[in-house]
N, CA, C, O and CB atoms as a CASP TS submission, in Angstrom:
PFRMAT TS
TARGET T0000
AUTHOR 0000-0000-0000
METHOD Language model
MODEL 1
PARENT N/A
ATOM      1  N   UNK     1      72.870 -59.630 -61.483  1.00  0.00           N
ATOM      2  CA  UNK     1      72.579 -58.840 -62.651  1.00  0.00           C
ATOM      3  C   UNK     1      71.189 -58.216 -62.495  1.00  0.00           C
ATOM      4  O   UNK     1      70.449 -58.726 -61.655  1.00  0.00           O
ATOM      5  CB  UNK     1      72.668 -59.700 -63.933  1.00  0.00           C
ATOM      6  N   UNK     2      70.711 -57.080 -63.270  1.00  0.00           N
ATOM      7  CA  UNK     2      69.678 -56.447 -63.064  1.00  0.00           C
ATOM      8  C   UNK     2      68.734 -56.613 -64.218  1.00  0.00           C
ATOM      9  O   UNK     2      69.211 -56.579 -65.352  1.00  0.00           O
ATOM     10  CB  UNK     2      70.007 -55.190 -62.772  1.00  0.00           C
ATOM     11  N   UNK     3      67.382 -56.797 -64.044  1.00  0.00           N
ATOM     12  CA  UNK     3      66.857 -57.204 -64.755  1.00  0.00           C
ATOM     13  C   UNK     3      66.715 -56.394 -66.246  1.00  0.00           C
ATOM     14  O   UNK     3      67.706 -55.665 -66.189  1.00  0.00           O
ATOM     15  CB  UNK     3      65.946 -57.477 -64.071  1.00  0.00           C
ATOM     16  N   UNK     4      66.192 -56.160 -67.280  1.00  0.00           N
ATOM     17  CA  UNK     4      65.973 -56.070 -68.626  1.00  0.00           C
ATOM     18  C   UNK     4      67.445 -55.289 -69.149  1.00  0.00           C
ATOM     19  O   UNK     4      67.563 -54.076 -69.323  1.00  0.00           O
ATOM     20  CB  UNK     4      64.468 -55.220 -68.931  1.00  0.00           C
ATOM     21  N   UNK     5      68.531 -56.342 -69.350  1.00  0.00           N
ATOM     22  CA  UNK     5      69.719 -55.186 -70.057  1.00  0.00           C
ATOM     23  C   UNK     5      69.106 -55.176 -71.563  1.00  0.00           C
ATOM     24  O   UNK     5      68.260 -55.709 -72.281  1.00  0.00           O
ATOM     25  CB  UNK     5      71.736 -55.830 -70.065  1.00  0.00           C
ATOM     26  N   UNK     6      69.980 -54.336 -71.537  1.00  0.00           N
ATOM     27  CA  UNK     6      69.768 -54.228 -73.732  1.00  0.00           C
ATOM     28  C   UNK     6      70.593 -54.949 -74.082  1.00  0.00           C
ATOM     29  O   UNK     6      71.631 -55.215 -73.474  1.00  0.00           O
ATOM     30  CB  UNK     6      70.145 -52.678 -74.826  1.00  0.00           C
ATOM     31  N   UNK     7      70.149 -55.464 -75.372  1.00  0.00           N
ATOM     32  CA  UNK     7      70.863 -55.868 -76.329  1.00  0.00           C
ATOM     33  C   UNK     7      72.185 -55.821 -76.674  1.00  0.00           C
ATOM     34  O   UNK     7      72.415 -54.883 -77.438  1.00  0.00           O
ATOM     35  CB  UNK     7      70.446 -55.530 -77.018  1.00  0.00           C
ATOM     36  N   UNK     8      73.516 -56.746 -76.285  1.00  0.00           N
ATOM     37  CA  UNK     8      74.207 -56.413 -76.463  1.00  0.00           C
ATOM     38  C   UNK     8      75.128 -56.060 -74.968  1.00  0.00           C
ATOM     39  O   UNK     8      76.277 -55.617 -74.967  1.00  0.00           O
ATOM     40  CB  UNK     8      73.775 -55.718 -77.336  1.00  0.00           C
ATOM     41  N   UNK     9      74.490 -56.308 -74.012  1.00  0.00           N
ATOM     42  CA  UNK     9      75.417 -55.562 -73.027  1.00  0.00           C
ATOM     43  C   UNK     9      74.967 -55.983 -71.446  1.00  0.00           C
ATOM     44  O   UNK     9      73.857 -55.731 -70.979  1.00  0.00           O
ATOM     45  CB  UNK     9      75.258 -53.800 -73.291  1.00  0.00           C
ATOM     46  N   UNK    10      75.973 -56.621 -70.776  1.00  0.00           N
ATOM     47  CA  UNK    10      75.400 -56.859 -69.159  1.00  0.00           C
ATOM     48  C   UNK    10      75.185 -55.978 -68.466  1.00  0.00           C
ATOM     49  O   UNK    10      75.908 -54.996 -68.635  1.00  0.00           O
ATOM     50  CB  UNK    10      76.118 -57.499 -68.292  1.00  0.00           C
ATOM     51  N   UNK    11      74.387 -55.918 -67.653  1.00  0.00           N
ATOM     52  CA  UNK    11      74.185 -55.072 -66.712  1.00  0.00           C
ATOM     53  C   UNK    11      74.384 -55.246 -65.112  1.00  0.00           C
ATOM     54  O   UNK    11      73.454 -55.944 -64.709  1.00  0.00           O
ATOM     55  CB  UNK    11      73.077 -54.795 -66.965  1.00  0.00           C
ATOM     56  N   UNK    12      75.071 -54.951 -64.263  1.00  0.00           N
ATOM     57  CA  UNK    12      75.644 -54.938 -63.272  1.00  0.00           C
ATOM     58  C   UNK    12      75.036 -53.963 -61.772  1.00  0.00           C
ATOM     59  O   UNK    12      75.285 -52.757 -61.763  1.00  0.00           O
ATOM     60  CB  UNK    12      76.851 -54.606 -63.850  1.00  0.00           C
ATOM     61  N   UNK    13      74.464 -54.422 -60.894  1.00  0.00           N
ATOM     62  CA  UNK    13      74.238 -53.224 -60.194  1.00  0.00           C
ATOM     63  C   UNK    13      75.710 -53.876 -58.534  1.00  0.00           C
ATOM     64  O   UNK    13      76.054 -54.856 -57.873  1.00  0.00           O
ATOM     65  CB  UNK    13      71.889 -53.010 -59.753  1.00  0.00           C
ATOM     66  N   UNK    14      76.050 -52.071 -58.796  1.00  0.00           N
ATOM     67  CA  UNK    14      76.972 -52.246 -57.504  1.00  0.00           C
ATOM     68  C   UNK    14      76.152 -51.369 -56.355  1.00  0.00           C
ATOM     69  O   UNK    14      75.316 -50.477 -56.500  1.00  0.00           O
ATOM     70  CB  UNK    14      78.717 -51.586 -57.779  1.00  0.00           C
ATOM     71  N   UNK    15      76.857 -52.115 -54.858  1.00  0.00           N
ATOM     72  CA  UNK    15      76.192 -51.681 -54.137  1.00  0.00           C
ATOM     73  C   UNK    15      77.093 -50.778 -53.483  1.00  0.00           C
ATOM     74  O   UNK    15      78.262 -50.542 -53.788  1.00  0.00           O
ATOM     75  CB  UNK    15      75.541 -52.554 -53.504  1.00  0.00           C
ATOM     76  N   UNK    16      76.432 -50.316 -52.576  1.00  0.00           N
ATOM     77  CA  UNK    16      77.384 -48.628 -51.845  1.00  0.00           C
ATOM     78  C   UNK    16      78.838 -48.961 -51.716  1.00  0.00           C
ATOM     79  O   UNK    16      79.768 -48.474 -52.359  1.00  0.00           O
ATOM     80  CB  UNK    16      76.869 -48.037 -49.884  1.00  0.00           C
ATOM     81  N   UNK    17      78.894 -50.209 -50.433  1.00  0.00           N
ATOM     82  CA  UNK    17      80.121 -50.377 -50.437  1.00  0.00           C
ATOM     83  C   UNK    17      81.264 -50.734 -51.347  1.00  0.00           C
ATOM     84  O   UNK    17      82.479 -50.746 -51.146  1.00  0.00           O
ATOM     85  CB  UNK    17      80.110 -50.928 -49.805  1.00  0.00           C
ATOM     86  N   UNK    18      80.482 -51.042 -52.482  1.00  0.00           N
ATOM     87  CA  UNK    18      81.527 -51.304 -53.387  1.00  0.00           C
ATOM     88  C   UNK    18      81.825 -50.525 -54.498  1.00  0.00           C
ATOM     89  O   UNK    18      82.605 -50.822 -55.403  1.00  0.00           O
ATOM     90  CB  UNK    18      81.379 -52.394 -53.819  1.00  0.00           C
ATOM     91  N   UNK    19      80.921 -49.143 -54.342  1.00  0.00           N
ATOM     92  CA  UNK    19      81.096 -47.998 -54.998  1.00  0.00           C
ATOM     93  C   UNK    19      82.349 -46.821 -54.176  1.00  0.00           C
ATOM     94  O   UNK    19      82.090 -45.850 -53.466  1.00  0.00           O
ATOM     95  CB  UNK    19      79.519 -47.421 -55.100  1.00  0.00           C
ATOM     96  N   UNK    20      83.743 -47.367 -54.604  1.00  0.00           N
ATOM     97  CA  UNK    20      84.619 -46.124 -54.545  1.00  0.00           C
ATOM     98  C   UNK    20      85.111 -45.246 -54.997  1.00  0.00           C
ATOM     99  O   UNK    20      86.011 -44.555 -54.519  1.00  0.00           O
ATOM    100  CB  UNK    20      85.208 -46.139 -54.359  1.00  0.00           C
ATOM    101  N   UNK    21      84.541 -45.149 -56.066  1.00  0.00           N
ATOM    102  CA  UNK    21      84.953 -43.845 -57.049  1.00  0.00           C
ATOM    103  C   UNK    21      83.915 -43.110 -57.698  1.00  0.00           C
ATOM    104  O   UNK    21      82.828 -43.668 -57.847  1.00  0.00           O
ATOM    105  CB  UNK    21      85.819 -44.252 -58.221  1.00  0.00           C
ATOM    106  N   UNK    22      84.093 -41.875 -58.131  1.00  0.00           N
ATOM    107  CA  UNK    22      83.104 -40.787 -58.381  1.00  0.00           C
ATOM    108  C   UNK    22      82.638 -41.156 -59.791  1.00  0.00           C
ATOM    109  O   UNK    22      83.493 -41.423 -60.636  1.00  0.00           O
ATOM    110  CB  UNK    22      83.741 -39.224 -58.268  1.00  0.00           C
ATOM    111  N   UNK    23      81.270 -41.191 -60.116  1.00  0.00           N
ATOM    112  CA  UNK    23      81.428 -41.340 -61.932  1.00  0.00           C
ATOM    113  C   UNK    23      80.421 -40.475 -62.241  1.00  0.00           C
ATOM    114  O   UNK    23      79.598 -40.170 -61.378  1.00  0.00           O
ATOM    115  CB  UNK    23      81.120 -42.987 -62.789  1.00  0.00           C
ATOM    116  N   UNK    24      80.343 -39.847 -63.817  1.00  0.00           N
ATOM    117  CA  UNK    24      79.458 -39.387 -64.216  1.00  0.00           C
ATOM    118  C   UNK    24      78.272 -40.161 -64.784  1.00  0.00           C
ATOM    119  O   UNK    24      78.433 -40.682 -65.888  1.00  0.00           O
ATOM    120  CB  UNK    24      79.929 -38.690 -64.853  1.00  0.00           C
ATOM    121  N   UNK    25      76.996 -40.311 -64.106  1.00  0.00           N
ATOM    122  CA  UNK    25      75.826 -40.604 -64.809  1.00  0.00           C
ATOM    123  C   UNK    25      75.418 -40.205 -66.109  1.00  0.00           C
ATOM    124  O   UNK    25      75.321 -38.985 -66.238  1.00  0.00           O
ATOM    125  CB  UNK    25      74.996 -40.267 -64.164  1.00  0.00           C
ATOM    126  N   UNK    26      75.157 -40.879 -67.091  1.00  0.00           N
ATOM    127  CA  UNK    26      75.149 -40.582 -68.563  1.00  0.00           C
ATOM    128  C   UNK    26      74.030 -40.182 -68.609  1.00  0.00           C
ATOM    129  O   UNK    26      74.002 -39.199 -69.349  1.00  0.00           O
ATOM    130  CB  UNK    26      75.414 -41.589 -69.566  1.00  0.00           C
ATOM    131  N   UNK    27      72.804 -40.477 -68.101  1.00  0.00           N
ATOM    132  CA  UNK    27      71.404 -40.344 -68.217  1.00  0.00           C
ATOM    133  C   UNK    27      71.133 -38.917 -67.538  1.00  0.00           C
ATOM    134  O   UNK    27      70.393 -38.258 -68.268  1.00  0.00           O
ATOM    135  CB  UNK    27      70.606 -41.612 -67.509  1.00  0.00           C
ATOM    136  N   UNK    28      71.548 -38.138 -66.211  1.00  0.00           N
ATOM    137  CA  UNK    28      71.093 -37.009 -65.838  1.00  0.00           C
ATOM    138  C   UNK    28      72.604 -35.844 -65.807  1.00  0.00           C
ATOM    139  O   UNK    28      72.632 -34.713 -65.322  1.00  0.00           O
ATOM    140  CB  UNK    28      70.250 -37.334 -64.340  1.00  0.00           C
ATOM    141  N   UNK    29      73.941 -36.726 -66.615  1.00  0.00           N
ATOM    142  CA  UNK    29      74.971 -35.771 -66.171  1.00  0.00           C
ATOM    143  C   UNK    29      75.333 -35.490 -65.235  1.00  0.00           C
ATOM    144  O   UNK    29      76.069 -34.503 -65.271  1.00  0.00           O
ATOM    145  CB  UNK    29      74.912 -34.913 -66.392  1.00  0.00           C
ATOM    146  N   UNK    30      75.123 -36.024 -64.050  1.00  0.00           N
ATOM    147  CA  UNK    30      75.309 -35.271 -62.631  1.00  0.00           C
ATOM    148  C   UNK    30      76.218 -36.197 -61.979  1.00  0.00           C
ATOM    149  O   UNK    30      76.326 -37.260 -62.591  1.00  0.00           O
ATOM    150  CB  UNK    30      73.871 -35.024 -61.678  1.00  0.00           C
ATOM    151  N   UNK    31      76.746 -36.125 -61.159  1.00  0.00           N
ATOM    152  CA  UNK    31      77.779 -37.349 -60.563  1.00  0.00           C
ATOM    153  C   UNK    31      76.827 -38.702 -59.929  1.00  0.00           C
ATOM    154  O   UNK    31      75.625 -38.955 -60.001  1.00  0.00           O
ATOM    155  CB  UNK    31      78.864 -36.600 -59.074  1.00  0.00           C
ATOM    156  N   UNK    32      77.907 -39.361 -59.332  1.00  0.00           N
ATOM    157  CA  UNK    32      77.593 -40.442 -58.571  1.00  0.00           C
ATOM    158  C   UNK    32      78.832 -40.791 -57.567  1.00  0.00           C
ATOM    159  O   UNK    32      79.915 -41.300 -57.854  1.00  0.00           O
ATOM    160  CB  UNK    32      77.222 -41.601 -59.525  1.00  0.00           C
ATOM    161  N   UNK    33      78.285 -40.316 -56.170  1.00  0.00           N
ATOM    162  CA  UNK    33      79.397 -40.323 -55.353  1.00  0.00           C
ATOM    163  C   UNK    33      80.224 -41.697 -54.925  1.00  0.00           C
ATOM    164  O   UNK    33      79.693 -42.802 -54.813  1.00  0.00           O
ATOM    165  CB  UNK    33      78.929 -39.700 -54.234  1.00  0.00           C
ATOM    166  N   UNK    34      81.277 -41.482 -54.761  1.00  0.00           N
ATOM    167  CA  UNK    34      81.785 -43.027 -53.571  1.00  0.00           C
ATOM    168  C   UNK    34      80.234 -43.262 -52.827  1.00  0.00           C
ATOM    169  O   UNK    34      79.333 -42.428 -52.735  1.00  0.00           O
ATOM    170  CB  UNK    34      83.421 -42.481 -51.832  1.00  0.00           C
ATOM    171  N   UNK    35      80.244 -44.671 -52.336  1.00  0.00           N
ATOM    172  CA  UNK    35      79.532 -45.154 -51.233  1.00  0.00           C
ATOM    173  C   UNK    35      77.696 -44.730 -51.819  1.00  0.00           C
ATOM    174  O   UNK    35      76.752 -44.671 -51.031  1.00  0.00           O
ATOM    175  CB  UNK    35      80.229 -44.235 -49.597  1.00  0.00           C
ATOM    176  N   UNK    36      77.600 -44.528 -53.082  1.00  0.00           N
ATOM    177  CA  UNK    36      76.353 -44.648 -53.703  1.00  0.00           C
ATOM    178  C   UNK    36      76.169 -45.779 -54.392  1.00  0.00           C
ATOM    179  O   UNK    36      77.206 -46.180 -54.921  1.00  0.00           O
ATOM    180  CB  UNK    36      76.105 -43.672 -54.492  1.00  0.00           C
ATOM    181  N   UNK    37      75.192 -46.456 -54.581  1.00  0.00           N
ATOM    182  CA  UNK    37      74.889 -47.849 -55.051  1.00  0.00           C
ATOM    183  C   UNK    37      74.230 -46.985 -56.210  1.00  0.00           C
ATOM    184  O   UNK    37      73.732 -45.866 -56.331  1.00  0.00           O
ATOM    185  CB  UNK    37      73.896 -49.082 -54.005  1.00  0.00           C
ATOM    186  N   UNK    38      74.514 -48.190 -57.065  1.00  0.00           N
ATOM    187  CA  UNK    38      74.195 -47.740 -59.203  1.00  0.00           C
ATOM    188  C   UNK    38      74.104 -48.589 -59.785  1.00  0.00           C
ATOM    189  O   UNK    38      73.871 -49.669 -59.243  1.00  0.00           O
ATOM    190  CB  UNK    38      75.273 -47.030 -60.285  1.00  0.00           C
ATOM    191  N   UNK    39      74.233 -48.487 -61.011  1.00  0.00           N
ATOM    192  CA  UNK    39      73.989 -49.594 -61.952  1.00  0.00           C
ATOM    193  C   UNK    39      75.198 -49.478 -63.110  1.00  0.00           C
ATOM    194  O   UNK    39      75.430 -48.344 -63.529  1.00  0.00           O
ATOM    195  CB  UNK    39      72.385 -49.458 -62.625  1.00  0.00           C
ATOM    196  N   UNK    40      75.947 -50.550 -63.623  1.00  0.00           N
ATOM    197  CA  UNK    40      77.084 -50.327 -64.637  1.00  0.00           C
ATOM    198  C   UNK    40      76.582 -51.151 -65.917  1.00  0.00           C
ATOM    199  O   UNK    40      76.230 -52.330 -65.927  1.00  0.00           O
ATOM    200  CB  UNK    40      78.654 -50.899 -64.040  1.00  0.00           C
ATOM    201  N   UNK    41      76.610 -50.646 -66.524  1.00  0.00           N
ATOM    202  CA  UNK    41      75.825 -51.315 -68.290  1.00  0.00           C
ATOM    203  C   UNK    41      77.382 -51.048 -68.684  1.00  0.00           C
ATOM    204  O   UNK    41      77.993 -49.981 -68.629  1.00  0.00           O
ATOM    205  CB  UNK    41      74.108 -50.056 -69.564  1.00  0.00           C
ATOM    206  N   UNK    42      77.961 -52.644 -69.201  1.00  0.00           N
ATOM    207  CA  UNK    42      78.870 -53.107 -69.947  1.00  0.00           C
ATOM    208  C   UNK    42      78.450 -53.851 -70.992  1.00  0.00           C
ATOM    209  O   UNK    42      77.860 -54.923 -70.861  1.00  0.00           O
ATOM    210  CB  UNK    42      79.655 -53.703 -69.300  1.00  0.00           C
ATOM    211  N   UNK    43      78.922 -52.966 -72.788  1.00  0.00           N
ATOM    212  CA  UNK    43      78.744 -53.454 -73.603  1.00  0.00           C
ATOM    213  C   UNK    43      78.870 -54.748 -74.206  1.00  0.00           C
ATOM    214  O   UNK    43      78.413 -54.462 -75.312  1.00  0.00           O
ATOM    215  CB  UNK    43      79.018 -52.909 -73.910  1.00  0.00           C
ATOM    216  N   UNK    44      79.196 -56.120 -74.290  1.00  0.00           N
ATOM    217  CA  UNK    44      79.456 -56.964 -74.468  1.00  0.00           C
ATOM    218  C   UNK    44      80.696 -56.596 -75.676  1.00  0.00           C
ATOM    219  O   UNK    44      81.809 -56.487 -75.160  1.00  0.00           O
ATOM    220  CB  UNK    44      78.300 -57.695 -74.583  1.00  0.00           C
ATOM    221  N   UNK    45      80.675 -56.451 -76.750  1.00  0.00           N
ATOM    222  CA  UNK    45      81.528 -55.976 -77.816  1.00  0.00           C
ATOM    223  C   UNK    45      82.711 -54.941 -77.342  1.00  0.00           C
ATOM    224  O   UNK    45      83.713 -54.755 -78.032  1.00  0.00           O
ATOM    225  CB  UNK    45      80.598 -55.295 -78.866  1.00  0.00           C
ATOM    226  N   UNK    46      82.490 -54.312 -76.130  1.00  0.00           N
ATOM    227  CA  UNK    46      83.274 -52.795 -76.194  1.00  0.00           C
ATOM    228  C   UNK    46      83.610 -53.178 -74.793  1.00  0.00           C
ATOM    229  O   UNK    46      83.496 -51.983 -74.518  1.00  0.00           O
ATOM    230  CB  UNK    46      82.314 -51.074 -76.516  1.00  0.00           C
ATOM    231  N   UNK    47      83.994 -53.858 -73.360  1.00  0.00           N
ATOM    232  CA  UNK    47      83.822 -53.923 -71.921  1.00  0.00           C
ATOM    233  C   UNK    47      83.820 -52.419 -71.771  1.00  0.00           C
ATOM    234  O   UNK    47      82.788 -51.804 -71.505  1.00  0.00           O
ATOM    235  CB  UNK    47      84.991 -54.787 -71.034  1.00  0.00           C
ATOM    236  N   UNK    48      85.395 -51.638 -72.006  1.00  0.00           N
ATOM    237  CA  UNK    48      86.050 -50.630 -72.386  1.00  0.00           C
ATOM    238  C   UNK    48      85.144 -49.488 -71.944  1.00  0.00           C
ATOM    239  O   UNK    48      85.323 -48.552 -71.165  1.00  0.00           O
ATOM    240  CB  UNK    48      86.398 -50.706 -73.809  1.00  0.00           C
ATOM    241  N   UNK    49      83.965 -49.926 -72.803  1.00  0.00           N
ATOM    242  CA  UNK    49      82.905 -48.693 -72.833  1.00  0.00           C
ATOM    243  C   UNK    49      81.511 -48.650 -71.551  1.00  0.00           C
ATOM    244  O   UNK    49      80.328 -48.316 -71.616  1.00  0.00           O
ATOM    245  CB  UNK    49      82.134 -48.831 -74.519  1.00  0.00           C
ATOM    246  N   UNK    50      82.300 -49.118 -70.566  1.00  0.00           N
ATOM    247  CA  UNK    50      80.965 -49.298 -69.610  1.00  0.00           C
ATOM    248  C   UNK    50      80.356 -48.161 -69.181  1.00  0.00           C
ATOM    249  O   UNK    50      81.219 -47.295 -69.036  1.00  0.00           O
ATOM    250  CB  UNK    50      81.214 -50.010 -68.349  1.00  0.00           C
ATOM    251  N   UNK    51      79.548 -47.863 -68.980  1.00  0.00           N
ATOM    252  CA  UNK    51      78.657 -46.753 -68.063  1.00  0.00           C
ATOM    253  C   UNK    51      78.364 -46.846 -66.652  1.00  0.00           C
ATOM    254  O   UNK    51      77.952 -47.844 -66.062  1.00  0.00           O
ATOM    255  CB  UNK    51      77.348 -46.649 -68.542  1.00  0.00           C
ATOM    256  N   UNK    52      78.665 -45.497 -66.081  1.00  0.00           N
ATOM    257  CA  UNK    52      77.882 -45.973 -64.470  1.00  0.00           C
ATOM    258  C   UNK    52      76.766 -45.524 -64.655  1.00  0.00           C
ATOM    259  O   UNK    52      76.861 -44.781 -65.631  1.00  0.00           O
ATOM    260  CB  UNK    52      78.410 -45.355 -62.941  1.00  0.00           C
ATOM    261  N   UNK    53      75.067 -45.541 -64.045  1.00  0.00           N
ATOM    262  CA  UNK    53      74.107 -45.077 -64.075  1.00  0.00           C
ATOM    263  C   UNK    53      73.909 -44.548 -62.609  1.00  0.00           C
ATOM    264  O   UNK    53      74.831 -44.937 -61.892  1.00  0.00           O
ATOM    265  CB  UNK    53      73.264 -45.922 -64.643  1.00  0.00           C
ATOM    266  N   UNK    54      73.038 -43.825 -61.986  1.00  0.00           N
ATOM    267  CA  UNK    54      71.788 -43.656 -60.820  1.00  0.00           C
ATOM    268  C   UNK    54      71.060 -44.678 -61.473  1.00  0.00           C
ATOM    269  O   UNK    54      70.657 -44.656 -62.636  1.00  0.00           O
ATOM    270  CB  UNK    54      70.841 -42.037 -60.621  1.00  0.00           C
ATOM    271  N   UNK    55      70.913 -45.644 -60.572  1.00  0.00           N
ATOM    272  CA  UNK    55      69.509 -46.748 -60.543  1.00  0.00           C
ATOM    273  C   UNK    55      68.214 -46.176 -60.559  1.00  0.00           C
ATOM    274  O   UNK    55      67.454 -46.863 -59.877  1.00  0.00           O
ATOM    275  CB  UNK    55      69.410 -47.650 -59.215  1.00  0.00           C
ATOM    276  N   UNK    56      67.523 -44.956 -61.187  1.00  0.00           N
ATOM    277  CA  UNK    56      66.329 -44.020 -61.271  1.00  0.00           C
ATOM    278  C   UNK    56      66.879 -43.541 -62.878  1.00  0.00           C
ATOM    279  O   UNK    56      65.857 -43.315 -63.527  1.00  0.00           O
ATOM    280  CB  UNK    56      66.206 -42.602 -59.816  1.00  0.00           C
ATOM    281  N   UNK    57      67.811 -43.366 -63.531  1.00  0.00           N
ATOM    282  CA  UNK    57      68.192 -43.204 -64.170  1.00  0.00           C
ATOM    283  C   UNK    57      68.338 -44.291 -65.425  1.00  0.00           C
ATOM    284  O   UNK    57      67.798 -44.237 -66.530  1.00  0.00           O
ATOM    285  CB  UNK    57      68.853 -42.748 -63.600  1.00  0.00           C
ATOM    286  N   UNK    58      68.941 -44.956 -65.071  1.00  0.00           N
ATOM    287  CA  UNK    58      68.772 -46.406 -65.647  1.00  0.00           C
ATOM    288  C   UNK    58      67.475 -46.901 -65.616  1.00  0.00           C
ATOM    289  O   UNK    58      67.402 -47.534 -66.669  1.00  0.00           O
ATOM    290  CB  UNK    58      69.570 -47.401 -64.944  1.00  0.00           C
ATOM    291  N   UNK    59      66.064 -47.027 -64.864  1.00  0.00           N
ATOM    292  CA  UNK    59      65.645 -47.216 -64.794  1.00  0.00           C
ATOM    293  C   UNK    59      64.644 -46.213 -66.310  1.00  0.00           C
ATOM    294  O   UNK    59      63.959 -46.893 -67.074  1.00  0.00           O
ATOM    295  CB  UNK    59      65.823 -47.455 -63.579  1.00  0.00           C
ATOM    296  N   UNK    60      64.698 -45.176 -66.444  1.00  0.00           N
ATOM    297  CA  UNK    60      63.895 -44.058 -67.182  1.00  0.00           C
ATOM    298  C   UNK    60      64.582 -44.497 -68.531  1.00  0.00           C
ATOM    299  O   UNK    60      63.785 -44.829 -69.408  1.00  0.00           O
ATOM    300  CB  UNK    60      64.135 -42.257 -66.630  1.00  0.00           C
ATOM    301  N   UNK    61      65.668 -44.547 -68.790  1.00  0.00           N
ATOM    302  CA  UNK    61      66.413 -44.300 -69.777  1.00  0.00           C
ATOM    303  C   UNK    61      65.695 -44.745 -71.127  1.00  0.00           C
ATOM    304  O   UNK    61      66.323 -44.559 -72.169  1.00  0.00           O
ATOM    305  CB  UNK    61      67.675 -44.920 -69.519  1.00  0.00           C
ATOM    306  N   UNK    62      64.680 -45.204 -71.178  1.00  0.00           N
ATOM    307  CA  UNK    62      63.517 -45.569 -72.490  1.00  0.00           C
ATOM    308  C   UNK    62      62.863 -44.764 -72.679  1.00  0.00           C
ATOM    309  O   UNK    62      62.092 -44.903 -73.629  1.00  0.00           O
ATOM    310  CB  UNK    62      62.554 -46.583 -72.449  1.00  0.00           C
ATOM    311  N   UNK    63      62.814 -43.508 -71.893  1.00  0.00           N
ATOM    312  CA  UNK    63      61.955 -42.644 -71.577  1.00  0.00           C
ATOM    313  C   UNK    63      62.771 -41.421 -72.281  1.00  0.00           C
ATOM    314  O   UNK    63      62.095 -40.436 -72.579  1.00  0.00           O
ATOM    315  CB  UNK    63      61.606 -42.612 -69.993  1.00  0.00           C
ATOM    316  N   UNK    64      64.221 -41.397 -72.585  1.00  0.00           N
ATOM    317  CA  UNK    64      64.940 -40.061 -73.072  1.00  0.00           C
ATOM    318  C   UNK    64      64.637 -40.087 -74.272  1.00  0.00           C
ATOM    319  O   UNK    64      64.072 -40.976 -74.909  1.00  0.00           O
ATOM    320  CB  UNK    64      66.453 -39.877 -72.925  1.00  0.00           C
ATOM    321  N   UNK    65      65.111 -38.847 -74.673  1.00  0.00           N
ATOM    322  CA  UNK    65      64.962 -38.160 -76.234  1.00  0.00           C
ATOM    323  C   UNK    65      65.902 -38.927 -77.006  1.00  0.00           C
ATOM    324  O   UNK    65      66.977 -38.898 -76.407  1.00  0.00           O
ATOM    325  CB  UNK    65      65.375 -36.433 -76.395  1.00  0.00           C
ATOM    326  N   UNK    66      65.985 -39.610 -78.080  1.00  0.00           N
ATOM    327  CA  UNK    66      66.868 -40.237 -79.158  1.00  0.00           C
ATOM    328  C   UNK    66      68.182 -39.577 -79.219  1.00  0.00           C
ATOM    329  O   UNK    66      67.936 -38.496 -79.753  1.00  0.00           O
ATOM    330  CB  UNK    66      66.222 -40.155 -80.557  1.00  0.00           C
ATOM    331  N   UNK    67      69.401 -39.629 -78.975  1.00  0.00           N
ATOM    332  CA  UNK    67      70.500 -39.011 -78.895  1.00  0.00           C
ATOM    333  C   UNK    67      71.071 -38.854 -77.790  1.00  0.00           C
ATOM    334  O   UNK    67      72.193 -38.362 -77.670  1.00  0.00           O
ATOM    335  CB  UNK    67      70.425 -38.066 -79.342  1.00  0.00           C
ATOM    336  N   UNK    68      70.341 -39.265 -76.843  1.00  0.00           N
ATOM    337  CA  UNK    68      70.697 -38.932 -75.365  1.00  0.00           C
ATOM    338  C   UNK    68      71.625 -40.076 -74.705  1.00  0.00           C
ATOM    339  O   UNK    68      72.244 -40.676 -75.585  1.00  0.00           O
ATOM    340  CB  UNK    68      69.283 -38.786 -74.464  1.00  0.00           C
ATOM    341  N   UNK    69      71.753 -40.301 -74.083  1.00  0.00           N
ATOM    342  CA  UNK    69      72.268 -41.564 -73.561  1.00  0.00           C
ATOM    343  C   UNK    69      71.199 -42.380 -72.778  1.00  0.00           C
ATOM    344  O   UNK    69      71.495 -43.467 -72.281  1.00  0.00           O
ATOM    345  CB  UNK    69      73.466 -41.280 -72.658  1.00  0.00           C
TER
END
């Protein structure tokens, strides 16, 4: 697990090889290819609703505008 999740929700970092599918990063919008290592924030209440991040992304994300992801 990766260190400081929020409230409410585990946080997961996968590594390249175990990244096979494309996802959208919530924090910059931009993809995240197969064979890129990231970070997945699963809500505790919602699994359903997990996020993939960029690990630079996840990392800032205290740093976005209120409304943002």
């Amino acid at each position: 697990m990766l260190s400081e999740p929020g409230a409410g929700e585990e946080v997961r970092v996968v590594q390249p090889f175990q990244a096979t599918k494309h996802y959208q990063c919530p924090g910059c919008n931009t993809g995240i290819a197969p064979g890129t290592g990231h970070v997945v924030a699963v809500p505790l209440e919602a699994p359903d609703l997990r996020r993939h991040w960029h690990r630079p992304c996840w990392a800032m994300r205290h740093r976005r505008r209120p409304g943002r992801a």
